[in-house]
SEMAR-267829 format. One line per 3 residues: number of its first residue (from 1); their letters; for each residue z, x, y of N, C-alpha, C, O. Coordinates in steps of 0.1 Angstrom, whole numbers, plus 5000, padded with zeros to 4 digits. Atoms other than C-alpha are relative to their C-alpha. Layout:
<pts>
NUM> A> Z,X,Y,Z,X,Y,Z,X,Y,Z,X,Y; ... $
</pts>
This chain:
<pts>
1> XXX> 5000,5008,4988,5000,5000,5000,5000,5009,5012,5009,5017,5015; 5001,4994,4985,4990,5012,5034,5010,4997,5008,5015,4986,5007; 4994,5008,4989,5011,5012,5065,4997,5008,5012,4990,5018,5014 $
4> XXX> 5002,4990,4984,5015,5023,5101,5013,5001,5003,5017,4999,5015; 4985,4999,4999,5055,5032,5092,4998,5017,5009,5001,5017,5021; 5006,4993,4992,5041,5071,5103,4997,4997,5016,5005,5004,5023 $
7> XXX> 5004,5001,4987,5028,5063,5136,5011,4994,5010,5013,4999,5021; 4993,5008,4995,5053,5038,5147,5014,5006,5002,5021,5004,5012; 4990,4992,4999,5082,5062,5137,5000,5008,5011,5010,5008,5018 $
10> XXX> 5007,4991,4993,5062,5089,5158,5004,4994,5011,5014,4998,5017; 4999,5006,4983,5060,5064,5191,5010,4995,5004,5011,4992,5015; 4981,4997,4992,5101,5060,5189,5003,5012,4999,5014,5016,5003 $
13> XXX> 4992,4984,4999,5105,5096,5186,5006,4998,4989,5018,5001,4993; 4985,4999,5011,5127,5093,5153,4992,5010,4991,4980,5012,4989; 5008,4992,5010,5123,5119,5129,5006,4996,4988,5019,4994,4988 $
16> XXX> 4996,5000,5014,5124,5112,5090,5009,4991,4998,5010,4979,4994; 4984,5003,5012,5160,5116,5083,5006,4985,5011,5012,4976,5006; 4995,5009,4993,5165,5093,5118,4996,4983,4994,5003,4974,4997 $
19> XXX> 5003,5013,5004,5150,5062,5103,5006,4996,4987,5009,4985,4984; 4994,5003,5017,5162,5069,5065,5017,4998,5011,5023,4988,5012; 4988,5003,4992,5194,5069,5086,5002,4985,5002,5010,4978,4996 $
22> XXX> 4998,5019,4993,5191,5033,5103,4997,4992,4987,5003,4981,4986; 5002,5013,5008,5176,5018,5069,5009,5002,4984,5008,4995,4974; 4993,4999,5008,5201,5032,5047,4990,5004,4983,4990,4997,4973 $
25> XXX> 5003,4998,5010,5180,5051,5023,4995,5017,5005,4995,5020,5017; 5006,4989,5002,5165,5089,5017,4991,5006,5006,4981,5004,5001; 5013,4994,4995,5142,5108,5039,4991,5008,4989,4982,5016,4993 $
28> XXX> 5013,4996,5006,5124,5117,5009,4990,4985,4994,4979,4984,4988; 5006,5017,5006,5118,5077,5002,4993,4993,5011,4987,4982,5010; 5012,5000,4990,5102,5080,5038,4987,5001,4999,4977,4994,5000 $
31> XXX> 5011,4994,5001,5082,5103,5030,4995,4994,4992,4988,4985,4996; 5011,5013,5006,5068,5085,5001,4991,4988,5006,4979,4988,5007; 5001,5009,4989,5065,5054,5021,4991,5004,5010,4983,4995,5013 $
34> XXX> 5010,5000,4987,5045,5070,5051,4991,5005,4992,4980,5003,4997; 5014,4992,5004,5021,5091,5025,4990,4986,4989,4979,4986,4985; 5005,5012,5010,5017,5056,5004,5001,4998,4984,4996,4990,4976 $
37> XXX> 4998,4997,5013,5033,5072,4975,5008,4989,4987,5009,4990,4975; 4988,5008,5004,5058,5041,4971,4999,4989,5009,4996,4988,5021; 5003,5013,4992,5060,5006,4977,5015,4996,5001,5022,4998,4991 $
40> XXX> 4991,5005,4998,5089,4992,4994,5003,4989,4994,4995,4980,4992; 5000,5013,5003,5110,4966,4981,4997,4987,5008,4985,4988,5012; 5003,5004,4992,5112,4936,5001,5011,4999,5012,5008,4997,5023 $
43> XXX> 4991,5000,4992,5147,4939,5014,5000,5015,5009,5008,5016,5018; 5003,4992,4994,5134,4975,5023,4989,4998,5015,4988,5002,5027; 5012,5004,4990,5106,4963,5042,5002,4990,5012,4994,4988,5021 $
46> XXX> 4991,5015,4994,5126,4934,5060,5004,5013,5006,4996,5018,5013; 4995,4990,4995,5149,4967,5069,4992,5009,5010,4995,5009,5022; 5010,4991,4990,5120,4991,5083,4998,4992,5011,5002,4997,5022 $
49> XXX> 5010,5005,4993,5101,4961,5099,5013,4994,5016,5012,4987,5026; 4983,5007,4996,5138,4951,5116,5001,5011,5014,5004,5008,5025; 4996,4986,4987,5139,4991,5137,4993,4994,5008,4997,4988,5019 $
52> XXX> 5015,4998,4992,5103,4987,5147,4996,4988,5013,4990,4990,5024; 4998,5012,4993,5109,4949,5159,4982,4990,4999,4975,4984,5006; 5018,5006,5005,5073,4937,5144,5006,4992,4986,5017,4992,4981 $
55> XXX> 5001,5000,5014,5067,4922,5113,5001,5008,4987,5004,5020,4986; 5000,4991,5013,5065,4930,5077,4987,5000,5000,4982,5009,4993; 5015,5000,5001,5028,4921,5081,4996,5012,5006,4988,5020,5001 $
58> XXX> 5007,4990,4987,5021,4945,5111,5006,5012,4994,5000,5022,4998; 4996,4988,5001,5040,4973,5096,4991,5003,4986,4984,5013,4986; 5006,5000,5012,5025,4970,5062,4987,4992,4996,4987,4980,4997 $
61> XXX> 5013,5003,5003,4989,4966,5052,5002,4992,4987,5013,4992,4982; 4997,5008,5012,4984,4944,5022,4983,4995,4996,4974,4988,5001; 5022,5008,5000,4947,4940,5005,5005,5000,4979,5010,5006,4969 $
64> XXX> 5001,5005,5019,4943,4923,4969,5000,5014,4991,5010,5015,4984; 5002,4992,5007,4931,4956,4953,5015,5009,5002,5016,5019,4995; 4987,4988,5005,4969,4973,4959,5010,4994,4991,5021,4998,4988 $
67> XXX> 4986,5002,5009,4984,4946,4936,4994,5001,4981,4987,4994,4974; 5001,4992,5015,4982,4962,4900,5009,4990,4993,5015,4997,4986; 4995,5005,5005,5000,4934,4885,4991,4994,4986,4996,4986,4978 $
</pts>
């Protein structure tokens, strides 16, 4: 799953560990997260979308071919 969690971090100034900070999880589960390595749950994504003050839509891209179900 795509996002614009990267960019958006970037245009508060937070680095990494500052946002794994606010959402109560791992700046290495960032990093997954901004490279697309890992999909958030939903109460993570509710969390992220919560700093940013957007949606969970606007923060995260969503297209039929990323659900592998």
């Amino acid at each position: 799953m795509q996002n614009h969690l990267e960019k958006m971090r970037a245009q508060r100034r937070l680095t990494q560990q500052d946002l794994a900070d606010l959402v109560n999880v791992s700046r290495q589960t960032i990093i997954s997260l901004e490279h697309g390595r890992y999909n958030p749950s939903i109460n993570l994504a509710f969390r992220l979308a919560r700093v940013f003050e957007v949606s969970v839509e606007e923060l995260f891209i969503y297209s039929e071919e990323d659900n592998h179900d």
